[in-house]
C-alpha positions, 0 to 999 in steps of 0.5 A, a space after each residue: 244359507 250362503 257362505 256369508 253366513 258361515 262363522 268359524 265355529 268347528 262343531 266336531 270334537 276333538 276326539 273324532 278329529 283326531 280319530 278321523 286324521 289317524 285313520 287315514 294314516 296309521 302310521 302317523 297315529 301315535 305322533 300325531 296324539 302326542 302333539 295334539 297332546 302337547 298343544 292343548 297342554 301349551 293352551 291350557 296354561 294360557 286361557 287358565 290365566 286368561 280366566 282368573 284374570 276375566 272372573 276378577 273383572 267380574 267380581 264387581 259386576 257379579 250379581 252374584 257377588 258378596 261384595 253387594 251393589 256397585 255405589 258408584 259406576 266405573 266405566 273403566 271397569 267395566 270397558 275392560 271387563 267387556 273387552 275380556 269378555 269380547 276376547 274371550 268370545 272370539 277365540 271361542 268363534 263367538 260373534 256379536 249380533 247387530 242391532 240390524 240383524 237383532 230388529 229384523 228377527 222374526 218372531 215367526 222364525 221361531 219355536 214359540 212364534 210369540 212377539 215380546 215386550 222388553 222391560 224399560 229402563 231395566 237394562 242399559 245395555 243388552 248384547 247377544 253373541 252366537 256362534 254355529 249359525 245354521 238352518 235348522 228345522 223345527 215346528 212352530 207352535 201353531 193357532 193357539 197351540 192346536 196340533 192340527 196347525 203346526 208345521 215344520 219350517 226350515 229357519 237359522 239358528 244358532 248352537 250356542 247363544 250369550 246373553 250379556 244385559 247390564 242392569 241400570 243404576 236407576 231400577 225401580 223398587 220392584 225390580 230390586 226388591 222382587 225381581 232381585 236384580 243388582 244395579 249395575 250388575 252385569 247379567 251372562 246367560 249360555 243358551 243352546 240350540 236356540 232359532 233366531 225367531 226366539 232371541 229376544 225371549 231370552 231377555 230377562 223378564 220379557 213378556 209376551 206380547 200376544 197376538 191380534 188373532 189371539 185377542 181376537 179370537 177371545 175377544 169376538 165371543 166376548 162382545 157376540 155373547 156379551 151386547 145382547 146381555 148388555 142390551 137387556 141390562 141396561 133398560 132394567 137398570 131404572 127398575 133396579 134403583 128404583 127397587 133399591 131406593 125403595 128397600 133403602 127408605 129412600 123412595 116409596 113403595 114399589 109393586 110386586 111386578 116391579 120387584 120380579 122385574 128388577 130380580 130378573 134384571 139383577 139375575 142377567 146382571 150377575 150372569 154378565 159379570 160372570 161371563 166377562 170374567 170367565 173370558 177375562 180368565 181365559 184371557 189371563 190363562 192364555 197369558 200365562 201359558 205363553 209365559 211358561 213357554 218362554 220360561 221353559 224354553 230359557 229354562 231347558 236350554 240354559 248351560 250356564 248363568 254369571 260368573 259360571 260361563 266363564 268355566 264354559 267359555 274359556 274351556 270352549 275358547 282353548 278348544 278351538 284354538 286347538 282344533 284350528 292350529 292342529 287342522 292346519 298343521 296337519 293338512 299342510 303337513 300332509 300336501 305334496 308341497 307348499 300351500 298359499 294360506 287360501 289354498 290351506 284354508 279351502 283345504 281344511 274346509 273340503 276335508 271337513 265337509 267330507 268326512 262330517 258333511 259340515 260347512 263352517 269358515 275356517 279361520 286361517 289367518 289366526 292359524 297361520 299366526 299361531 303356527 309361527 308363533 310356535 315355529 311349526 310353518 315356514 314361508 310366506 303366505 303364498 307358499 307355507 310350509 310345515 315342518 316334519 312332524 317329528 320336529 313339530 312334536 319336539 317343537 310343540 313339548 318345548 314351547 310347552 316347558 318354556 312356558 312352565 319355566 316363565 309360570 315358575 312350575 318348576 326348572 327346565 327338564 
C-alpha cells in the first residue's frame, strides 16, 4: 500500500492522544486537557446545528419516514441533501469511491470470495464512501467452504464504509410490496471493517452469483450419474405408452413380460426424477448457504441504518476535527521555532507513527485554516507560529463564549 492510498482518517482516540502528548510533558498536563477541552466544546455546538439541519434534508427521503412515499421528485432536495451528507463525510475523513475503483474490485479480495449480481432498476443511484483504507489479513473461504483449502491473504480494507442507494421511482410491485422498499427514498447503511473484495455485497438485495466451479462441481455428477439412467429410460418409454394406453382402454392388451418391462422402466424413471432433484437441491442448498453469508456479513458488521448515521457520522466528524486542530497546535507549539505547513504536516505524521505505529495523510491544509480561524497560529505558511499555550486556552474558552452568546445560551460571562 503506498502513501497514495493513505486517507486522513486518525484511528487513535482522543483519550490516548491526549494521554501519549501529557506524557511527554507533564507540566503542560492540565492546560493542555482544558484546551482540549474547550475545543470539542466550540465544535460541538457547531456540528450539533450542522445535524438538525442534514436529519431534516432527510426527512423526505427517509425510508423511515412517517410522512410515507415522495409523489413527485425534488431534484433540489435531493442535491442538497447529498451536499450535506458529502459535507458531513468529509469532515469525518470519508471519501468517496470511484465507479473506476468500484469496477476493479475483486471478489477474490474478499471474506466471501463470491461474485454478485445487483437488482436492475431497483436503485438509481448507488455510492460508497470509506475511510481508513488499509491492508488487512483475512482468510478466504476456500473450495466450497473446505477448511482444508482456505488461506490467509493480505488485501485492503477499510475501518469504516457508507453506503447510500436511492431507491427509483419506478420499482416494481414486488419490491414495494415484499421488499418493503419506498421509492424515492434514500438508503444509508455503516459498516465496519469490511475488505474491498466484499463492497458490492453490501448492496441491498444482491445475490450471488456462483461460481463456474461450484456449478461444476454439482453439475458433472449430475450428467455422469444421470445419462446412463437416461440411456435406459428412453428405449423403455414406447413400452410405458403402450402399457398405459392398454389400462386406459385405449390400445389392446398387453403380456405379462411387457407389463415387468414397463414397471422396471417406470422404477428407473421414478429413480431419475429422484436423483435430478436431490442435486437440484444440493444446488438450491449451496445457493442459500452463499446468501446467508452475505447477510450475516452485512448483519455482523452493520453500526448503523437511515436516519440513525447521522448520530455516528457527525459525532465522528466533530471528532476529527478535533483531533486535527489539536495535533497541530500542539506540535507547532512544542518546536524549537517556526514551521512551514509541510514541515508541520510530516511532523504530526512522524509523531503518529512513532508512538502508535499508524500511517495516515494528515490533513494540514484544513488545520492550519482552522487555527487561524480561532486565532491560535500566526505567519504565513512558510513560517507558522503557535501562540503560547496560555494564550491559546483563553483563546479557545472565548471563541467558545462568543459562539454561546450568538446561539442566545445566555449573556456573556
Amino acid at each position: 500500500m503506498n502513501a497514495s492510498s493513505l486517507d486522513h482518517y486518525i484511528p487513535i482516540a482522543k483519550h490516548e492522544l491526549i494521554a501519549a502528548i501529557v506524557g511527554e510533558n507533564p507540566k503542560e498536563g492540565a492546560q493542555c486537557r482544558r484546551l482540549l477541552h474547550w475545543l470539542g466544546l466550540l465544535y460541538h455546538v457547531q456540528f450539533f446545528e450542522h445535524q438538525e439541519q442534514l436529519k431534516t434534508s432527510y426527512e423526505a427521503f427517509d425510508p423511515d419516514s412517517r410522512y410515507g412515499a415522495m409523489v413527485q421528485p425534488d431534484p433540489a432536495a435531493y442535491r442538497r441533501l447529498r451536499a450535506e451528507l458529502e459535507e458531513t463525510l468529509d469532515a469525518a475523513n470519508f471519501k468517496r469511491l470511484s465507479r473506476v475503483e468500484l469496477r476493479t474490485v475483486d471478489p477474490n479480495t474478499g471474506r466471501l470470495g463470491q461474485k454478485v449480481s445487483l437488482p436492475k432498476g431497483v436503485f438509481r443511484d448507488i455510492r460508497f464512501y470509506a475511510r481508513g483504507a488499509r491492508m488487512r489479513k483475512i482468510t478466504t473461504p476456500g473450495f466450497l467452504g473446505l477448511p482444508l483449502f482456505r488461506r490467509k491473504i493480505e488485501v485492503l480494507g477499510y475501518d469504516h464504509v457508507l453506503l447510500a442507494a436511492t431507491a427509483s421511482y419506478g420499482l416494481k410491485d414486488k419490491f414495494v410490496t415484499t421488499a418493503r422498499l419506498r421509492p424515492g427514498a434514500v438508503y444509508l447503511k455503516l459498516f465496519r471493517d469490511i475488505p474491498q473484495g466484499d463492497l458490492m455485497t453490501l448492496i441491498p438485495h444482491a445475490r450471488i452469483s456462483m461460481l463456474w466451479r461450484d456449478r461444476m462441481f454439482l453439475g458433472v455428477p449430475a450428467l455422469v450419474a444421470g445419462i446412463p439412467l437416461l440411456l435406459k429410460v428412453v428405449p423403455a418409454l414406447s413400452v410405458m405408452l403402450l402399457v398405459s394406453g392398454a389400462y386406459l382402454g385405449i390400445s389392446g392388451q398387453v403380456e405379462e413380460d411387457t407389463s415387468k418391462k414397463a414397471i422396471a422402466a417406470a422404477v428407473v424413471l421414478g429413480g431419475l426424477i429422484g436423483f435430478l432433484m436431490r442435486q437440484w437441491t444440493s444446488y438450491d442448498r449451496r445457493a442459500l448457504r452463499n446468501q446467508k453469508q452475505v447477510i450475516d456479513n452485512a448483519y455482523f458488521n452493520k453500526l448503523n441504518t437511515n436516519a440513525g448515521c447521522f448520530d455516528y457520522l457527525v459525532g465522528t466528524a466533530e471528532d476529527a476535527e478535533l483531533k486535527e486542530v489539536f495535533l497541530a497546535y500542539i506540535m507547532l507549539a512544542r518546536s524549537d521555532g517556526p514551521l512551514s505547513a509541510h514541515a508541520l504536516d510530516a511532523q504530526v505524521e512522524d509523531w503518529i507513527a512513532a508512538h502508535f505505529d499508524t500511517s495516515i495523510d494528515f490533513e494540514i491544509d484544513d488545520a492550519v485554516q482552522k487555527l487561524r480561524k480561532l486565532k491560535l497560529v500566526s505567519g504565513p505558511d512558510t513560517a507558522l507560529l503557535a501562540v503560547p499555550l496560555a494564550e491559546a486556552l483563553a483563546r479557545a474558552a472565548r471563541a467558545w463564549h462568543d459562539q454561546a452568546h450568538r446561539l442566545g445560551m445566555g449573556p456573556l460571562v
